[in-house]
C-alpha positions in Angstrom: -31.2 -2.5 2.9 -28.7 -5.2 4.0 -25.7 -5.5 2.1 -23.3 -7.5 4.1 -23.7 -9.9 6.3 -21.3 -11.6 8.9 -23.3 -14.7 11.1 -20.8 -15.7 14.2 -17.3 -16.2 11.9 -14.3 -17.4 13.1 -10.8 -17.8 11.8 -7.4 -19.8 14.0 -4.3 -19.3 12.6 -2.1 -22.2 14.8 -4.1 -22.6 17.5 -4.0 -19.0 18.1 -8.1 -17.3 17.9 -7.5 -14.3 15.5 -11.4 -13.6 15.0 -13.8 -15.5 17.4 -18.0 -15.9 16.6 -17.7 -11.8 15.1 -21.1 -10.9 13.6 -21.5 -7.6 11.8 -24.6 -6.0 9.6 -23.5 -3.6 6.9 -26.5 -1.4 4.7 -26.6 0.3 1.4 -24.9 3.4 0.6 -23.4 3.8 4.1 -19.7 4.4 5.9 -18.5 2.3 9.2 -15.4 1.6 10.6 -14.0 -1.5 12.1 -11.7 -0.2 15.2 -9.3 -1.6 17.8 -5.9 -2.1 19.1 -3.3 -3.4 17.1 -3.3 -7.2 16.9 -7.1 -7.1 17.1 -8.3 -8.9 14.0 -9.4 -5.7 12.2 -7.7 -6.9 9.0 -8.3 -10.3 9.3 -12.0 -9.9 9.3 -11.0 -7.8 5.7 -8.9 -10.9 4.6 -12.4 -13.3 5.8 -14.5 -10.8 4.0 -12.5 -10.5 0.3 -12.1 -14.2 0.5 -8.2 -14.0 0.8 -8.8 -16.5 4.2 -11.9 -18.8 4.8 -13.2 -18.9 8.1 -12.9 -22.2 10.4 -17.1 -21.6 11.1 -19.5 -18.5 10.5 -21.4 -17.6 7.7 -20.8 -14.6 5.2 -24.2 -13.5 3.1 -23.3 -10.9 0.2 -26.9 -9.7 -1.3 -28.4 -12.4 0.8 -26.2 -14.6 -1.4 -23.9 -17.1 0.9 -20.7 -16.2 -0.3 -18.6 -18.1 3.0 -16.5 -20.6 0.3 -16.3 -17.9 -2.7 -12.8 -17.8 -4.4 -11.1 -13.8 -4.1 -12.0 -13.2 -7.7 -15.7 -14.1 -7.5 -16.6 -12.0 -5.0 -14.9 -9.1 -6.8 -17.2 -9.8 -9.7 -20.1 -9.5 -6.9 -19.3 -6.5 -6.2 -16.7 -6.5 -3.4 -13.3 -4.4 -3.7 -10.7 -3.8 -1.5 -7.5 -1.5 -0.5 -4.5 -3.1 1.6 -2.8 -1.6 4.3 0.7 -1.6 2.5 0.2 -0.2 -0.9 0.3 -2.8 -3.9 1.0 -1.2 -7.2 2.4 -2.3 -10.3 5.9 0.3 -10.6 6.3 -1.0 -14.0 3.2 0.6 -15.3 2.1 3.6 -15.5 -1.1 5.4 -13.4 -3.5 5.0 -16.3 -2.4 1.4 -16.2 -2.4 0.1 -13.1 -5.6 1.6 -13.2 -7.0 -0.1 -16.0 -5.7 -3.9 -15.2 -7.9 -4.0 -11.7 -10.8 -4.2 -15.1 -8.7 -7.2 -16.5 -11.4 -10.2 -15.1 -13.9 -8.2 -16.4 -12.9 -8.1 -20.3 -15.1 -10.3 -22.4 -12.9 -11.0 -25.6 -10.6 -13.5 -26.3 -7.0 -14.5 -27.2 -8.1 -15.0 -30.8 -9.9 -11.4 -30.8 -6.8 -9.8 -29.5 -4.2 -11.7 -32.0 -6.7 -10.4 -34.7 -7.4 -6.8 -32.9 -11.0 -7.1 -33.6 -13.1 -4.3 -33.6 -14.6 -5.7 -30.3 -11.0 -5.6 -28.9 -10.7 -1.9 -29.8 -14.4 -0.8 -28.5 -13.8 -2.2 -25.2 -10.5 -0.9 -24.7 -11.3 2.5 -25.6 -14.3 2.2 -23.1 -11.4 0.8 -20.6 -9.1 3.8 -21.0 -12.0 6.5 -21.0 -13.8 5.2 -17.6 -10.2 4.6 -16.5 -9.7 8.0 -16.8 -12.7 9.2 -15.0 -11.9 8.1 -12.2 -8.1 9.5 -12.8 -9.8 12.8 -12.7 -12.4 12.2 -10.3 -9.6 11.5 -7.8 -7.3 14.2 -9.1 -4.7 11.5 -10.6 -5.3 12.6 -14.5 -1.8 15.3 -14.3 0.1 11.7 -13.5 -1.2 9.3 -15.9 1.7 8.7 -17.7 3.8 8.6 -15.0 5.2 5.5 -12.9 3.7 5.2 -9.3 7.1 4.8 -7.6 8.3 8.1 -8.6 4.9 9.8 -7.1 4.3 11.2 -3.6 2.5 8.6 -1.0 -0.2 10.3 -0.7 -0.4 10.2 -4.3 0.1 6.6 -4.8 -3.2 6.1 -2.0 -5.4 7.5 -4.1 -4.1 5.4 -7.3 -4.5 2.2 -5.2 -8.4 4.0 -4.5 -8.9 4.8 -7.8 -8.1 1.0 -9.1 -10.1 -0.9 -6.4 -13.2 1.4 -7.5 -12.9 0.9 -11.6 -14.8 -2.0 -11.5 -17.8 -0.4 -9.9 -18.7 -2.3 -6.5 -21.3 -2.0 -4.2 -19.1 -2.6 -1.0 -15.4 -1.2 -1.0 -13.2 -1.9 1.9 -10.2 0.3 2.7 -7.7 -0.8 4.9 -6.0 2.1 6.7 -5.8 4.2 3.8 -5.0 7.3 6.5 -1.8 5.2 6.9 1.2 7.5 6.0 -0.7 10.7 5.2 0.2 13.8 6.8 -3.0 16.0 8.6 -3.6 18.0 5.3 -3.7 14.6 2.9 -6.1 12.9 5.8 -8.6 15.5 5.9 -8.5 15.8 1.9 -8.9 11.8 2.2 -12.3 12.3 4.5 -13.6 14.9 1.9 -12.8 12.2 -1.0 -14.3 9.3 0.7 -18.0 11.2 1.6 -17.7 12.2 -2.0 -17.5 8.8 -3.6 -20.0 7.1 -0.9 -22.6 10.2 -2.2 -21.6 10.4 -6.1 -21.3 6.3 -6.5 -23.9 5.3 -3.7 -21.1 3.5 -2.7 -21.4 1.2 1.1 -17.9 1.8 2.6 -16.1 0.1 5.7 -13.0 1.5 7.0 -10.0 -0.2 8.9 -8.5 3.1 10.2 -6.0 3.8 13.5 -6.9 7.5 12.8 -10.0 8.4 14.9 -10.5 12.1 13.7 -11.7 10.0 10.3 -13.8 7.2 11.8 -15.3 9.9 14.1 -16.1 12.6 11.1 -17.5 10.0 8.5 -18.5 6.8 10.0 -22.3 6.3 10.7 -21.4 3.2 13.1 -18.1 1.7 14.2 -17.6 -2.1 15.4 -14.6 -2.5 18.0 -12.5 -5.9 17.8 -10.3 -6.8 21.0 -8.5 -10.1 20.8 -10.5 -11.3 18.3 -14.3 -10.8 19.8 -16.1 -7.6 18.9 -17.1 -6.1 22.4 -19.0 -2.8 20.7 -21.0 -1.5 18.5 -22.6 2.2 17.8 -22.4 5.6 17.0 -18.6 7.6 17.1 -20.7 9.4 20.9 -21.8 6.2 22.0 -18.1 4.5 21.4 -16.6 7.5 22.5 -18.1 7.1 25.7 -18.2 2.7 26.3 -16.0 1.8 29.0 -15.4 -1.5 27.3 -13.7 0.3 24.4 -11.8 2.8 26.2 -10.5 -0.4 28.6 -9.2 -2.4 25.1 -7.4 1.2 24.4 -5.8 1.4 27.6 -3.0 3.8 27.0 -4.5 5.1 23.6 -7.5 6.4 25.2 -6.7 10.0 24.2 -6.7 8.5 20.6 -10.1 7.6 20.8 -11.4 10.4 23.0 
């Protein structure tokens, strides 16, 4: 079934065409990666997606819903979650906390339940911390949950970004280079963790990645972005083999091959 749904969008920053007329069909419970050089409008189709930018013209249908002029935080209570390419943790709190405040939009008491600690404050909070901690140990984090992200390993602190982004269960998770940094070893861990949770959570996935042993390995179908304009779409063979793609990669070829 359709899950996502991108009709023609757009986005200018200054004058200058960052994403021109791209249209894109994601499905349930399936893994694709949006590829192409750098300065290609990869993440700024992310940004257009999450609702951190609105387009300039385009539509965007979540569910068949038209989510195009949806505030950030109502699409995340669709169902849409998101990694960044530059890691964005809270170093003052610990693993089991950073964890737990992506749920904080989600909580349904309020400030007068919490001065009083009602017993309505306590039940969801221990429901917080335990599915918190699932996914701590469903991503191998649970040895570190006391423990302050900016004393961890990178690798270490991707997978506590991963964890967070999926606490609040969504249908459609978007990573954004989250190969970025990690060593051969970490990245093929990384593919083994992401075909895991699209199986275990039925989970839809699209992946920003530079790394084409992972979009090649995991992704179904892959959309290529040149200056803006998508000029391909299809399986990791037929990509592999589009002149138009191995053109935009013109000194990177051996990257994509």
């Amino acid at each position: 079934m359709e899950l996502l749904k991108l009709e023609s969008v757009s986005k200018n920053f200054g004058g200058v065409q960052a994403v021109h007329a791209v249209s894109l069909v994601q499905h349930e419970n399936e893994i694709t990666a949006i590829i192409g050089p750098n300065g290609a409008g990869k993440t700024t189709v992310f940004n257009l997606i999450s609702g951190i930018y609105q387009q300039d013209s385009g539509r965007i249908f979540f569910r068949g819903m038209d989510i195009s002029g949806l505030a950030p935080h109502k699409r995340s209570a669709l169902g849409i979650a998101r990694t960044f390419q530059n890691i964005r943790l809270f170093n003052n709190l610990t693993v089991l906390d950073n964890v737990k405040v992506s749920y904080a939009n989600r909580i349904s008491y309020h400030f007068f339940d919490e001065v009083l600690r009602s017993g309505k404050v306590k039940k969801e909070e221990r429901e917080l911390e335990e599915r918190a901690l699932e996914y701590l140990k469903l991503l191998h984090l649970a040895p570190y949950a006391s423990s302050f992200p900016g004393s961890l390993p990178y690798g270490i602190q991707r997978r506590l970004e991963l964890a967070r982004a999926l606490l609040p269960e969504p249908h459609l998770l978007l990573l954004d280079e989250p190969a970025a940094g990690l060593n051969p070893s970490e990245i093929r861990d990384l593919m083994d963790t992401i075909l895991h949770l699209q199986q275990s959570k039925k989970l839809s996935i699209i992946i920003v990645e530079h790394h084409m042993e992972l979009v090649m390995n995991i992704c179904s179908r892959i959309h290529v972005l040149d200056f803006g304009k998508k000029i391909a779409e299809g399986t990791p063979k037929e990509i592999m083999e589009d002149e138009k793609v191995l053109q935009a990669y013109l000194g990177d070829v051996g990257e994509v091959c």
